[in-house]
C-alpha atoms as one frame of an Amber mdcrd trajectory, in Angstrom:
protein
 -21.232  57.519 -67.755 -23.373  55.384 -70.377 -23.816  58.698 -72.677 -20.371
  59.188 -72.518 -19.416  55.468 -73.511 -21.949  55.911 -76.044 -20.620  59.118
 -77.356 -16.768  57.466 -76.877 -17.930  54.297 -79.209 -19.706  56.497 -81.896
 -16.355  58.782 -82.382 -13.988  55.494 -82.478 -16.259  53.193 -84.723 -17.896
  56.113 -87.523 -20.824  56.143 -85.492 -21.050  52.452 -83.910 -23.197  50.882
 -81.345 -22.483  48.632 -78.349 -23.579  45.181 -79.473 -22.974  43.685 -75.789
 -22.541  45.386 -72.467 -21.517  43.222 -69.580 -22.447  44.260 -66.360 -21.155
  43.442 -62.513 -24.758  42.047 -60.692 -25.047  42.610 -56.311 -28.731  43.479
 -55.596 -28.697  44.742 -59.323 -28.929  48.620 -59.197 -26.167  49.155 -61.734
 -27.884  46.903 -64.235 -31.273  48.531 -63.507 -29.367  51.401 -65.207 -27.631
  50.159 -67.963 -30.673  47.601 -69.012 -33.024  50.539 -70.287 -30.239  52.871
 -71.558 -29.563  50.446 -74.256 -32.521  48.608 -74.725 -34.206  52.241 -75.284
 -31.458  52.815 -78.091 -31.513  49.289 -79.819 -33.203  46.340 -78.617 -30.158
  44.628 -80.175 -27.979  45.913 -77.808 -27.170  42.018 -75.591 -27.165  42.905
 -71.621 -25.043  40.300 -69.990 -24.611  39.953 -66.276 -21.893  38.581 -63.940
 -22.130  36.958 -60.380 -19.578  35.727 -58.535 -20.537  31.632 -58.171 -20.813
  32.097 -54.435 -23.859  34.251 -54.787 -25.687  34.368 -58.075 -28.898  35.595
 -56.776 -30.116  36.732 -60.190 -29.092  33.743 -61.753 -31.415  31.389 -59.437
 -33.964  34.364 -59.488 -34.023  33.947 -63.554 -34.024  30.400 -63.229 -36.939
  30.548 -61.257 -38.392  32.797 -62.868 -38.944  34.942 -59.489 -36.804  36.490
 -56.831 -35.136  33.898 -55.021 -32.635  34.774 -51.874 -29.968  32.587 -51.713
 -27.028  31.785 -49.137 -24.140  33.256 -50.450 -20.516  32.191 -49.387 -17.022
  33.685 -49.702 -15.449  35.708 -52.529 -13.159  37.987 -53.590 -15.734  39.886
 -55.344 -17.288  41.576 -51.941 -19.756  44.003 -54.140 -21.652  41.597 -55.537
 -22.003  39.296 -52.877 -25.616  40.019 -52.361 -28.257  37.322 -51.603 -31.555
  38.831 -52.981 -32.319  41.138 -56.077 -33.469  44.271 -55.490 -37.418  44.039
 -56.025 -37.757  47.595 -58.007 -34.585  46.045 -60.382 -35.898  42.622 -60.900
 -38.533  43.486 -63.764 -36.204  45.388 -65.869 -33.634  42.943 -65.185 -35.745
  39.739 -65.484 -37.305  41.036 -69.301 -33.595  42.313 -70.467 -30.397  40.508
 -69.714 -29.819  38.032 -72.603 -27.337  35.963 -70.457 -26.922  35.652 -66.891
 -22.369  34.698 -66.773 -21.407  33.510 -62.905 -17.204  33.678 -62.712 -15.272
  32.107 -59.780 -12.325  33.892 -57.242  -9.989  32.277 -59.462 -11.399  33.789
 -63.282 -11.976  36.979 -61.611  -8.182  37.467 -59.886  -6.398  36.401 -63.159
  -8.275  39.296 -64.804  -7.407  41.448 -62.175  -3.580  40.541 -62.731  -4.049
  40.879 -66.699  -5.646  44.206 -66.040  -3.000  45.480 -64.110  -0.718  44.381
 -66.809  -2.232  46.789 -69.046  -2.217  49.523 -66.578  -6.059  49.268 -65.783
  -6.702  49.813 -62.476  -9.577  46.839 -61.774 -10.473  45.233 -58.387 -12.635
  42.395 -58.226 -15.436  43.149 -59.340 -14.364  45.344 -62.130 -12.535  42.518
 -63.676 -15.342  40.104 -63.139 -17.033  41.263 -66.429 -13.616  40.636 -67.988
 -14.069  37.262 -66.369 -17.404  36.680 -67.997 -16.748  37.261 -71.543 -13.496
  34.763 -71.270 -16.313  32.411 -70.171 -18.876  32.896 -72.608 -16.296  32.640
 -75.674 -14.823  29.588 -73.999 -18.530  27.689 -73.362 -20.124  29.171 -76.319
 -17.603  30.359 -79.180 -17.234  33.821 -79.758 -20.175  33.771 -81.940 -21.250
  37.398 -82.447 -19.411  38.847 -80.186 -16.076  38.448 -82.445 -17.968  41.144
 -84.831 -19.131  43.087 -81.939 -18.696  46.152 -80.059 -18.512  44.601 -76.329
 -18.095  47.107 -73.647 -16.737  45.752 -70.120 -18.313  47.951 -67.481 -15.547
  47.879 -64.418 -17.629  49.107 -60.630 -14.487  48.924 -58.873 -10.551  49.701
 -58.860  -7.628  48.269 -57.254  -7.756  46.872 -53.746  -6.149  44.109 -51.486
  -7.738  41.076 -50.884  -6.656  37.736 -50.213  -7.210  35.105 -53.005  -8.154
  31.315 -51.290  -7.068  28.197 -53.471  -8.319  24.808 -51.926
């Protein structure tokens, strides 16, 4: 699937690389795979993860510079709520995401609803990455990513769930 994006991005942009890559984060086995595909390529290439905020394992791992298990709580993003990094993912992950995004129910569903809009089938957790990169442009400008090629990695379609508003 990453060669193929690759290959996808190189026939639309004259031979273009992805400048970001957002990834979904449980125990962190999908970003163990996408981390060293494009760091190998270009150590330009920015890795950023999303968590839900009820369990950003990585997150407090990162911040602690260690893997830290956490208590997670409820979400509508039930693939990545995961307490503990996996320990063979943590290296790779720890030494190459640039930015560690955490997205509420609430970010996540309107993405969902805007990706159905455009006929993308997203659950979740495919729309959390969506989710992220609203974020990051809203806390920290667009910055490079407005002359960027961003790719949005989706890990799940279209399910019910039940969105909770307090």
């Amino acid at each position: 699937m990453l060669a193929e994006v690759d290959r996808q991005i190189a026939a639309a942009t004259s031979g273009g690389h992805v400048t970001h890559a957002f990834v979904s984060v449980g125990v962190g086995s999908w970003a163990h795979a996408v981390i060293p595909h494009y760091k190998s390529h270009s150590t330009s290439t920015r890795i950023m993860t999303v968590e839900p905020v009820a369990a950003p394992s990585f997150k407090e791992s990162l911040h602690c510079g260690q893997i830290t298990p956490i208590e997670t709580g409820e979400t509508i993003m039930n693939g990545m709520n995961c307490g503990t990094t996996s320990l063979i993912a943590w290296p790779e992950m720890r030494d190459g995401v640039d930015a560690a995004v955490v997205v509420d129910d609430v970010e996540a569903h309107k993405d969902v609803e805007y990706l159905q809009n455009k006929e993308i089938n997203a659950g979740p957790c495919g729309a959390a990455t969506l989710a992220a990169l609203r974020r990051l442009c809203r806390e920290d400008g667009k910055g490079d990513l407005e002359c960027g090629i961003v790719v949005l990695y989706s890990t799940e379609g279209n399910r019910e769930y039940e969105i909770l508003t307090c």
